[in-house]
N, C-alpha and C positions, 0 to 999 in steps of 0.2 A: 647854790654852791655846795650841796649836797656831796659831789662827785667831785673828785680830786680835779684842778683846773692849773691844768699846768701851762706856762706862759715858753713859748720859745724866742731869746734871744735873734738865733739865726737867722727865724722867719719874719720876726717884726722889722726889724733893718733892712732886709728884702723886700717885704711889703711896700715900705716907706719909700726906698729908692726906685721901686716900680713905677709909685705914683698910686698902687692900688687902698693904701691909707697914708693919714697925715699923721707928722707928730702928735699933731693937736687933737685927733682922736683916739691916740692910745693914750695920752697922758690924763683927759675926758674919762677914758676905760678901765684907770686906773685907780684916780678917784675913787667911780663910783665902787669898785670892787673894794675898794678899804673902806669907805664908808659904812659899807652892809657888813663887813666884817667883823667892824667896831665895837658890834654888841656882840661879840663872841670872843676876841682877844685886842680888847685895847693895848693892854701891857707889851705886845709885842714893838709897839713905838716910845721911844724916849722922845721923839720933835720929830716935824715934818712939812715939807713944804706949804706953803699959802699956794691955795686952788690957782690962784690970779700970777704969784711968781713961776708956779709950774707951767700954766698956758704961755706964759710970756718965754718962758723957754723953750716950747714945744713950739712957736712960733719962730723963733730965732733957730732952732732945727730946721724947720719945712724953708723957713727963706734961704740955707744956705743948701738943701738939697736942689730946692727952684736954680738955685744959683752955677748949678753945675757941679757941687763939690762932692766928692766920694765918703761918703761915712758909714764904716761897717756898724755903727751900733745906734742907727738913727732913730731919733722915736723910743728906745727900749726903755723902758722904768724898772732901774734897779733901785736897792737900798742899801747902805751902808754902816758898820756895826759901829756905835758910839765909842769907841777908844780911838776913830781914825778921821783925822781931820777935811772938814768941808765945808766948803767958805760962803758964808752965809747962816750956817748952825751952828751954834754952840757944840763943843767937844766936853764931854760928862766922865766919861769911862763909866757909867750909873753911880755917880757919889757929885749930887747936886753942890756942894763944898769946895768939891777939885775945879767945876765946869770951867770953861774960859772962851772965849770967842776967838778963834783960829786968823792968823793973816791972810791965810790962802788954802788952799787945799791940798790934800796926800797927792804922792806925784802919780800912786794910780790910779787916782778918782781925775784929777786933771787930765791924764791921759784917754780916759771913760767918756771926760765930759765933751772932748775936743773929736770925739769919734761918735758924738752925736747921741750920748746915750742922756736919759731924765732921773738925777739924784730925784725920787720920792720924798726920804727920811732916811731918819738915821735911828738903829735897833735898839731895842736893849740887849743886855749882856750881863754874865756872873763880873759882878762891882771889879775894875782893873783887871778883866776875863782870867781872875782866879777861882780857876772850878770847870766842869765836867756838865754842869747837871743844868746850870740855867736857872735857880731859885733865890739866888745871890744879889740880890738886886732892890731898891727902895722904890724902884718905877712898877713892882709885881712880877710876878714869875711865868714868863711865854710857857704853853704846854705844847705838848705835843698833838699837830694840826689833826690827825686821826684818833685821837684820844686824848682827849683833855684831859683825864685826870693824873697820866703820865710826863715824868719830866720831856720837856724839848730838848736834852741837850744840850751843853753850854762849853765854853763860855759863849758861843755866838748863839744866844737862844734866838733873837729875835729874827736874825737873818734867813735862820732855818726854818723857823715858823712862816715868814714872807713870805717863803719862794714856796715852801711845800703845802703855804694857803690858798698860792692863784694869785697873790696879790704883787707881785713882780717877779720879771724873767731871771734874774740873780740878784744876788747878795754878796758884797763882800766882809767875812768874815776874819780874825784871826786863828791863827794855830801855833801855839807855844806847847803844849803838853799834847796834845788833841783836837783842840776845840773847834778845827775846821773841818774835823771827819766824824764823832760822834753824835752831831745833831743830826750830817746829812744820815748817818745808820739807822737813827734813832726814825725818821719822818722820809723815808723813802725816795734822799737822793744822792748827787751826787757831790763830794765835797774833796776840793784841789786843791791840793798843801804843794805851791811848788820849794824846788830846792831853796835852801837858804843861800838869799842873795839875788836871785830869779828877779823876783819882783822887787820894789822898792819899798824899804819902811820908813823911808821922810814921810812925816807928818802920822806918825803910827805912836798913839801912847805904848812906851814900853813897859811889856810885863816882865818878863826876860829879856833886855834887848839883843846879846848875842844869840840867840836863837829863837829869838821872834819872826812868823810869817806871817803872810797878809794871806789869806787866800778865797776862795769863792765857791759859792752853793750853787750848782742847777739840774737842773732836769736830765739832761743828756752830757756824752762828751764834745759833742759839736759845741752848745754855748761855754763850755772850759779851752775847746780848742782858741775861738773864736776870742774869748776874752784876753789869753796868752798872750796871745800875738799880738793883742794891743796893748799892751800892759808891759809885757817883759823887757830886760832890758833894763841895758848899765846904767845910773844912776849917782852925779857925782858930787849931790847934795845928800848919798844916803851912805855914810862910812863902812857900812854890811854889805852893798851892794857890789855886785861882778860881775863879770862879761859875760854875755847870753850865750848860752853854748846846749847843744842838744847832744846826747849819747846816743848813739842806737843799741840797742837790749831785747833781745829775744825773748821768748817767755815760754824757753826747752825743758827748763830745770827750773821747778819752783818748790821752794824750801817753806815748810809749814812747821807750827810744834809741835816737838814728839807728844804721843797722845797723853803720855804721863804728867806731860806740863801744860795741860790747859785747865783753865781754869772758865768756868761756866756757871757759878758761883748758884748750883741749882736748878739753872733757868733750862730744864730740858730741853724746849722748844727752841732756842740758840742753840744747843750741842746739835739738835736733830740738824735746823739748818745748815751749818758750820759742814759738816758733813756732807749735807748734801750739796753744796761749793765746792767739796773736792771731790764730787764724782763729776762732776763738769768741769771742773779744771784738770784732773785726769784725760782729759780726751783732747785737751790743748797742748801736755805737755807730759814728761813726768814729774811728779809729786813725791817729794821728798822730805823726809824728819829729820829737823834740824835743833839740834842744842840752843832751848831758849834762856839757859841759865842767866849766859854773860849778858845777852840783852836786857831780861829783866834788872840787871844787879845796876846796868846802867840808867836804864828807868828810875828806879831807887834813889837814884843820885838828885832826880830834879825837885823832888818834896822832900826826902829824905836824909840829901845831904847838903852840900854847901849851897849849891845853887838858887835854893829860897833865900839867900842872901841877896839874891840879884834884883828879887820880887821888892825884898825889902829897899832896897838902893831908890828903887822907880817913887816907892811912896815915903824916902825917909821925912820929909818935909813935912808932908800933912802928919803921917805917923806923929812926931813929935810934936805938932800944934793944936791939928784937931783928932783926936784917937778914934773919938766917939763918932764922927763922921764918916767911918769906916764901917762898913758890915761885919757883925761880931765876930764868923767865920772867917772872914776875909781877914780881917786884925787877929784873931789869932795864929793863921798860918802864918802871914809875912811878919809879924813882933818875934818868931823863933828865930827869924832872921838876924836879928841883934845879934846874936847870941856865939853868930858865927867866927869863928876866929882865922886871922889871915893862914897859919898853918893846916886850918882844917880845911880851906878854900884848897889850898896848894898839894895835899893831898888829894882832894875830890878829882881836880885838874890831871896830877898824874895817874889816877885809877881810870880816870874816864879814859884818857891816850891811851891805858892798857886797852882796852876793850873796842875802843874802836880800832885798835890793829885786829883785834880779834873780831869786829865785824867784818872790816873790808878783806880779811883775808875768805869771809864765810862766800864772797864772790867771783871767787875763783870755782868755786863750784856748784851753783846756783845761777841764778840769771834773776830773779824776782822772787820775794815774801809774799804771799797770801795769808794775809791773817785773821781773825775775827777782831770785827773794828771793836765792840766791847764783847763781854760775855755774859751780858744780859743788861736789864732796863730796870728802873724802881719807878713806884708813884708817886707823887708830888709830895704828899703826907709822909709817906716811908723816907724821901730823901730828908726832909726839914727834920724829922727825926733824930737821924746819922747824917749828920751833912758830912762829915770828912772821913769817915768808914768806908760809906758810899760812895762818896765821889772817886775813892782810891778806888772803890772794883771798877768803877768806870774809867780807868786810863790804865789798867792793867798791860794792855796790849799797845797804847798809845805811846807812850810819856822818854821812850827812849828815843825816837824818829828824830828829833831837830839834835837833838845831843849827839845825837851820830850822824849828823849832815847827809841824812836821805831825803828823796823824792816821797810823797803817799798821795793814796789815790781814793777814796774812800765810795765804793760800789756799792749801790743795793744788791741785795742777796736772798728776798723775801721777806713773807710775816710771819709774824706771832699769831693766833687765833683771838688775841687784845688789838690787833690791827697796827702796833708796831710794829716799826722794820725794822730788820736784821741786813748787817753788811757785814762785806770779808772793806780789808785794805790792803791793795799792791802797794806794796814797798820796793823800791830799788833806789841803787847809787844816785848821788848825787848826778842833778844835768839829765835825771833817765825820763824827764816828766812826761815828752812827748812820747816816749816806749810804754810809758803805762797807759798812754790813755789810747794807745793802739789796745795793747792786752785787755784792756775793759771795752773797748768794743767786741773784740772776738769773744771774751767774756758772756757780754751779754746777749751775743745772737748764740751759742748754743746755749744758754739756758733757759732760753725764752720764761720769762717770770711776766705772768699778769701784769696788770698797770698796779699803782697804789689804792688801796682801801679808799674807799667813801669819805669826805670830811668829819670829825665828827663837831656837828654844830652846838649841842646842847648837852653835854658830856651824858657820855653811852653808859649805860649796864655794865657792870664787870660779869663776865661770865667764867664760868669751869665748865669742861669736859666731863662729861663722867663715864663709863664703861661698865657696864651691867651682863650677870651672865646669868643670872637664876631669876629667883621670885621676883624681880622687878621688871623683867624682860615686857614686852607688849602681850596685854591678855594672860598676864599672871596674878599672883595674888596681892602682889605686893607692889602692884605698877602705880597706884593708886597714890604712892607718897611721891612720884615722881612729876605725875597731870597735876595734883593740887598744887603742887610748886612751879607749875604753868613751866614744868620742863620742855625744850623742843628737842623732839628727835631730828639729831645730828643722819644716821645710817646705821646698818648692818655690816659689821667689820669682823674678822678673825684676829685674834692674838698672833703676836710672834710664835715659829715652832717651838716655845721653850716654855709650854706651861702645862702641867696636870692639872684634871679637874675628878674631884669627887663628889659623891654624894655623903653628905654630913650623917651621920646615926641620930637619930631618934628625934629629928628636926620638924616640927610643927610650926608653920607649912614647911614643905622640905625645899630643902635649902644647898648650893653647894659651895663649895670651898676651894679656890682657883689660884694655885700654889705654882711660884717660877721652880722650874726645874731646867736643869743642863740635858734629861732627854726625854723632854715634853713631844706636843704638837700645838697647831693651830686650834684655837678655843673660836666657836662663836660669840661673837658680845654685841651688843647696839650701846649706840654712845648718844648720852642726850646731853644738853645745855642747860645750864642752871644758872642763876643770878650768884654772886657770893655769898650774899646773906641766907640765899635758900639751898645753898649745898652748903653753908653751916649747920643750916637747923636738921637738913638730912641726916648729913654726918656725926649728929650727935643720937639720932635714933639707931645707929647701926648697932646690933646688939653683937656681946662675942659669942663666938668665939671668933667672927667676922671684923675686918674694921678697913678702911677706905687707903690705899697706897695708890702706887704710880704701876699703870700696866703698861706694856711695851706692845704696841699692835704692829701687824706685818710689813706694813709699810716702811717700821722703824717710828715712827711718832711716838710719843707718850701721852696718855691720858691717866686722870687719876678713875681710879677704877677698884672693884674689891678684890680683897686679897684676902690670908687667914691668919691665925695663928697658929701654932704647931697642934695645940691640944684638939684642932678640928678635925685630925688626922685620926684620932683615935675611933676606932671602928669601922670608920668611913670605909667607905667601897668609890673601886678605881673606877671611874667611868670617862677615861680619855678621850678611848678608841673608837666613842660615840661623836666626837668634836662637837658638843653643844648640850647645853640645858632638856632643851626642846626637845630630843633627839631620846633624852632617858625619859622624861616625863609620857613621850608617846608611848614607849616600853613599859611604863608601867600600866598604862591604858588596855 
């Protein structure tokens, strides 16, 4: 299971109704693929079917395909995230306190189960999927399937770890702030927040009820399309729920944020790809900068202003009897809820109708948002750290969507060089769901991006980049701190055209000094890999007037790489117009 194993929905229901597998062998296949994954992320399950209840339904599938009967999702083993009811399991939301044994099931797991598809289990989740990150939880914290030691995600950690482990063709997920597009960014898929109302939330623990959605993780947009259409649809046991209606939405005019307002909280390797998103969506459409202000100020509103009131409403009960049964984060966002007063509610409500007249007027000239689903990723240790710091960079771009009654569509967009993914999310009007997952097809076939990274099974090396242009180069004098720390050379690469380089005065062994300038050139450098702990102890041998920053290489990438300080200028001789190390060193030869 080394290599990412991605399950398709489409093809399994095909399969099945061909005749060329049985239910009973992929729910067999299913099994055994969670079994062996078991020793690598238990945590990603709160409960899950008995082997023996699963066959017996994977049997009761095959007799009624035998039978003649049409079922588009025959045979498929998905899994469903613990705050949404399924009849047979206990409902958790992850607070063992809350659990209760459900009458019957959510009406879009019914509708799932009736189209032939095998509930596996049901996920874990940030406790009442309050949170971003996925570590909220008393069942253990799901990581992210290509890097363990990376958060999954959340609040649907576990549904996104499922699908992006092989171990089911989809997941159905929530999305109140985010939570059904930052896992799939996070682990390289795709994650479908339809509009509010679209699908049904009977039998859905409410986190926000009026802006609560159900939504689902997969591989492609064929099993989002394919789910839709069995799933959507009015609903008159669910008081949120409205008449299925499709918009058609072009994707001529797409509105992105102006560059002054993003925020990328650091994470170069997000800005690089972010970017490189709208050089490919430039060639779909034109790309336009658009005022993020009013959006973010309504984002603000969902932790910020009254609306954690709402969070608080879902749990006043346990709140006041058992407190402590509550995850400590989790009780302190929803207890500020008390606090809320009806005037301050009745304000937030009139601020918010300002701004969503000021969204949907932003559609009169636009057609679709592409945005960066987060602006970067933390580690497991880093989140537990800052749980609610963190989690806010994490919904930066999120957290206004359901408060402004849109459609999101959450794309992979690439990796990180840590093997996290990176995604943009199409936003449009409400009802535009099926127009964006046209857009994310066109999307995706010009950009052709590789498949996803390798699994990672037994959590990986953290590595850095590093970028070298003098004495450390290969066959210098000083490369020698670079092989003892079992560095791998990455390549031979050039700077951006915006660097000078000199040669330092009076430097034993000589040394140079690789300064960004506005009318530089291209520098040679070779970039090697290091573990973290051994580009620590590097970077604490780097003597000055030298010392280790971020270079910017041709391609537009960043690596950390050396740089100088001003006092290495003094004396130093220009040696640009030579582009490289090697180049003066032969000169002095």
């Amino acid at each position: 299971m080394s290599a990412p194993f991605r399950l398709s929905a489409t093809n399994i229901a095909q399969a099945v109704m061909r005749g060329e597998t049985s239910a009973v062998e992929q729910a067999q296949a299913a099994l055994e693929r969670i079994a062996a994954y078991d020793a690598v992320q238990p945590q990603i399950w709160i409960s899950r079917a008995s082997p023996d209840a699963l066959l017996d339904a994977a049997r009761a599938i095959d007799a009624r395909v035998a039978a003649g009967e049409h079922l588009p999702l025959a045979g498929v083993p998905f899994a469903v995230k613990d705050n949404i009811d399924v009849a047979g399991f206990e409902t958790t939301a992850a607070c063992p306190a809350f659990a209760y044994a459900p009458e019957g099931s959510a009406t879009v797991v019914e509708r799932m189960l009736a189209a032939g598809a095998l509930c596996v289990g049901k996920t874990n989740l940030d406790q009442f999927a309050t949170g971003l990150n996925g570590t909220r939880s008393p069942y253990g914290a799901p990581r992210n399937a290509h890097n363990l030691a990376y958060v999954s995600g959340g609040s649907s950690s576990g549904s996104a770890s499922a699908v992006a482990a092989g171990l089911v063709a989809f997941a159905l997920g929530t999305d109140t702030a985010g939570s059904g597009r930052v896992p799939a960014a996070f682990q390289h898929l795709f994650g479908f927040k339809p509009s509010k109302g679209r699908w049904s939330t009977q039998g859905l623990v409410p986190a926000c009820r009026s802006i609560d959605c159900i939504s689902v993780f997969t591989d492609d947009t064929a099993d989002a399309r394919l789910i839709d259409t069995i799933v959507a649809g009015y609903d008159a046991a669910d008081a949120w729920s409205k008449p299925l209606a499709d918009a058609p939405r072009s994707h001529r005019t797409i509105g992105v944020p102006r560059r002054d307002q993003r925020l990328f909280f650091g994470d170069t390797e997000a800005e690089y790809l972010y970017d490189k998103a709208l050089e490919v969506l430039a060639g779909l459409g034109t790309v336009v900068e658009i005022d993020y202000a009013p959006l973010q100020e309504a984002a603000q509103l969902l932790y910020g202003g009254p609306w954690v009131a709402e969070r608080t409403a879902a749990l006043a009960d346990l709140l006041a009897t058992k407190p402590d049964a509550i995850d400590p984060t989790v009780r302190e966002i929803v207890s500020a809820g008390l606090e809320t007063r009806a005037v301050h509610l009745f304000k937030g409500i009139y601020r918010l109708a300002e701004l969503k007249r000021h969204a949907d007027a932003l559609w009169d000239s636009i057609d679709v948002m592409a945005f960066p689903t987060t602006g970067t990723t933390y580690r497991v240790a880093e989140m537990l750290a800052a749980p609610i710091a963190l989690n806010s960079a994490l919904g930066f771009y999120t957290n206004f969507v359901n408060l402004l009654d849109m459609a999101a569509l959450a794309v992979p967009a690439g990796a990180r060089g840590n093997a996290t993914g990176f995604g943009i999310t199409l936003i449009g009007p409400a009802d535009t769901d099926r127009a964006l997952l046209d857009m994310a097809d066109a999307y995706r076939a010009a950009a052709s991006l590789p498949p996803p990274p390798p699994l990672d099974l037994e959590g990986k090396m953290q590595t850095v980049k590093l970028a070298v242009v003098g004495a450390h180069l290969k066959d210098m004098p000083l490369h020698w701190q670079l092989t003892s720390r079992e560095a791998k050379f990455v390549g031979a690469f050039e700077t951006a055209p915006e660097y000078r380089l000199y040669a330092i005065a009076n430097s034993v062994p000589p040394k140079p000094a690789l300064v960004h300038s506005g009318e530089g050139a291209s520098i040679a450098v070779e970039v090697y890999e290091l573990g973290v702990a051994e580009f620590g102890s590097f970077t604490v041998e780097v003597p000055p007037p030298l010392a280790i920053g971020t270079v910017t290489l041709s391609d537009g990438s960043s690596v950390k790489g050396f740089v100088a300080e001003p006092r290495a200028l003094t004396g130093a001789e220009d040696i640009t117009h030579l582009g490289g190390w090697r180049a003066y060193i032969a000169q002095l030869t």
